[in-house]
C-alpha positions as CSV (number, residue, x, y, z in Angstrom):
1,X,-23.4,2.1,-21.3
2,X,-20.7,1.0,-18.6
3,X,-20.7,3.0,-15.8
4,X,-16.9,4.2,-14.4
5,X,-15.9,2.7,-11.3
6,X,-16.0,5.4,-8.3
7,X,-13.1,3.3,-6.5
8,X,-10.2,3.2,-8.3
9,X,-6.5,4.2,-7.3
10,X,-5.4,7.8,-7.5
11,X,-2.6,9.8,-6.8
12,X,-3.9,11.4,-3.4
13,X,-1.5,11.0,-0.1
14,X,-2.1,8.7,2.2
15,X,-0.9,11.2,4.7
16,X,-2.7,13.8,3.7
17,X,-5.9,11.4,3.9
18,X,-4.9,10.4,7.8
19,X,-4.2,14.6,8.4
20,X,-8.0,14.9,7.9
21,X,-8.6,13.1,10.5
22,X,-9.7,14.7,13.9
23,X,-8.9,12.0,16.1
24,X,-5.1,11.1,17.5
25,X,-6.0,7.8,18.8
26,X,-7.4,7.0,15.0
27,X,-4.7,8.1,13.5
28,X,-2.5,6.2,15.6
29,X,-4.6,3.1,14.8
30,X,-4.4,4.1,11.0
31,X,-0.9,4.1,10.8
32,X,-0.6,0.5,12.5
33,X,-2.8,-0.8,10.0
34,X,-0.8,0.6,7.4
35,X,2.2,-1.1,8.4
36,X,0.5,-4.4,9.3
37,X,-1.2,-4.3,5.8
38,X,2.2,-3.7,4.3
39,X,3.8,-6.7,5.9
40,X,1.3,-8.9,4.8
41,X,0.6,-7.3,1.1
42,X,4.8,-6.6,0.6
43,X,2.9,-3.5,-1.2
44,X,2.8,0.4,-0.3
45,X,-0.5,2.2,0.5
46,X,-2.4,4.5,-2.2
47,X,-5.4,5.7,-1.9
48,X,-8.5,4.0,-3.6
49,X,-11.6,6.6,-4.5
50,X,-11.3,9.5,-1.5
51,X,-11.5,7.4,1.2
52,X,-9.7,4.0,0.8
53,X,-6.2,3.0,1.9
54,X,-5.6,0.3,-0.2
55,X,-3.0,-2.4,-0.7
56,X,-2.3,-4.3,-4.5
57,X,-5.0,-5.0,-6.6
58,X,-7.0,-7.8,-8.3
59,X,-9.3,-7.4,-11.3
60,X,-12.1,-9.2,-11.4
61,X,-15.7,-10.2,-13.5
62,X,-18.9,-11.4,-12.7
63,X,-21.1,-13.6,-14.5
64,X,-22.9,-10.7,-15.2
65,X,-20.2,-9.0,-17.3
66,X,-19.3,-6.0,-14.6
67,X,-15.6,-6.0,-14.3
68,X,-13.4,-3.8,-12.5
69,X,-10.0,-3.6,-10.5
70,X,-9.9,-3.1,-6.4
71,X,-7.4,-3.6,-4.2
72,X,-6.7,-7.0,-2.3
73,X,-7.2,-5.3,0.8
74,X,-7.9,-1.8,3.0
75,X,-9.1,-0.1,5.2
76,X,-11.2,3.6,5.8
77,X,-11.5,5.8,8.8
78,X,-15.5,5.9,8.8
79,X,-17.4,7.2,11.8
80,X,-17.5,5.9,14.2
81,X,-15.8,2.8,12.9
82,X,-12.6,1.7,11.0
83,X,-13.9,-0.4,7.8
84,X,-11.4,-3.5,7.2
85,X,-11.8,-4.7,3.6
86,X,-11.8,-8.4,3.8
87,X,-12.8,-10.5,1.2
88,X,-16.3,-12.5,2.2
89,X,-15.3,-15.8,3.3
90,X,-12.2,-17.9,3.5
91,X,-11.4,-20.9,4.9
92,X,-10.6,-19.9,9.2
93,X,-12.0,-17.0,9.2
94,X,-15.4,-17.6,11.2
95,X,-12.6,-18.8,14.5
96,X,-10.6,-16.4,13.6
97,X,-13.3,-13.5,13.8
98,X,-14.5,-15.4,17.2
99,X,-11.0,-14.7,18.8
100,X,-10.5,-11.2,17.5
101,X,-12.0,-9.0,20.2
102,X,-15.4,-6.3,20.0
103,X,-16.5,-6.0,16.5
104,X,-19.0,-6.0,13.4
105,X,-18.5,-8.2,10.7
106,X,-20.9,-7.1,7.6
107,X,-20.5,-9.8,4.1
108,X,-17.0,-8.2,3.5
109,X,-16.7,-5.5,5.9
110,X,-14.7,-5.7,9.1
111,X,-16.2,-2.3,11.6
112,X,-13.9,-2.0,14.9
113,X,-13.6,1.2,16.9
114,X,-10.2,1.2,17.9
115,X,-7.6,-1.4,17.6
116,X,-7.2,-1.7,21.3
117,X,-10.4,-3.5,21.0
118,X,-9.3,-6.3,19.5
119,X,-6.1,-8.9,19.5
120,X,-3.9,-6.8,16.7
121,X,-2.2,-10.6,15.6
122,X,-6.0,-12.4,14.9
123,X,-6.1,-9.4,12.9
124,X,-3.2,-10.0,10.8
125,X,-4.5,-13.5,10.8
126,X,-7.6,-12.7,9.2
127,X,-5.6,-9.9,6.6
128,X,-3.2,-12.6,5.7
129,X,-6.6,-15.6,5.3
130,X,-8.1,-12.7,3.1
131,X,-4.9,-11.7,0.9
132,X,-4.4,-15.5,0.0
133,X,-7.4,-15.7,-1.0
134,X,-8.0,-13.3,-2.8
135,X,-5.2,-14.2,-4.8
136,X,-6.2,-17.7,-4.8
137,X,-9.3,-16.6,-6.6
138,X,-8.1,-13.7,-9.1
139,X,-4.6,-15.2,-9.7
């Protein structure tokens, strides 16, 4: 039997997701990736599962047979860290993640404290490397 997919977009507010969270200077942050994510997506915010601000969708399948829908690319306010939803590898990326500023980098997950940590443009660099291919994968 197929398990249901935790992660999948809901009617929930983004705003109401960001007034949860105790911290001004992360809910500063949160709202600039919001609007850098919706430059490079050309897509509005919704929520993903609780705790996901995600931007457009892909579906996917693995050779496996497990397919699902997630969105192209997000981010969470975790603690301590901001979770950036990249996908694994793309062509730049490696330079790209070498220029951005203090960081973790897990197989898909991009952890930065704050934004004033890092160079805000190498971000949208690496959000824009991920979104294209993304698509360039899942159509």
């Amino acid at each position: 039997m197929a398990r249901e997919m935790k992660t999948k977009p809901n009617r929930a507010s983004v705003a109401s997701y960001f007034d949860g969270i105790d911290s001004e200077e992360r809910r500063r942050d949160c709202d600039q990736l919001v609007a850098m994510m919706q430059r490079v997506t050309g897509c509005e915010p919704i929520m993903w599962g609780p705790s996901i601000v995600g931007f457009d969708r892909y579906h996917y399948r693995y050779a496996s047979g497990h397919e699902g829908n997630m969105c192209v690319t997000g981010f969470s306010s975790r603690k301590p860290d901001i979770s950036v939803y990249l996908v694994a590898d793309f062509d730049g990326r490696d330079a790209l993640l070498a220029r951005l500023g203090r960081h973790r980098m897990g197989k898909s997950c991009l952890y930065i404290r704050r934004l004033s940590d890092i160079d805000l443009e190498v971000l949208g660099q690496l959000v824009a490397g991920s979104v294209a291919e993304c698509k360039r994968r899942h159509g």
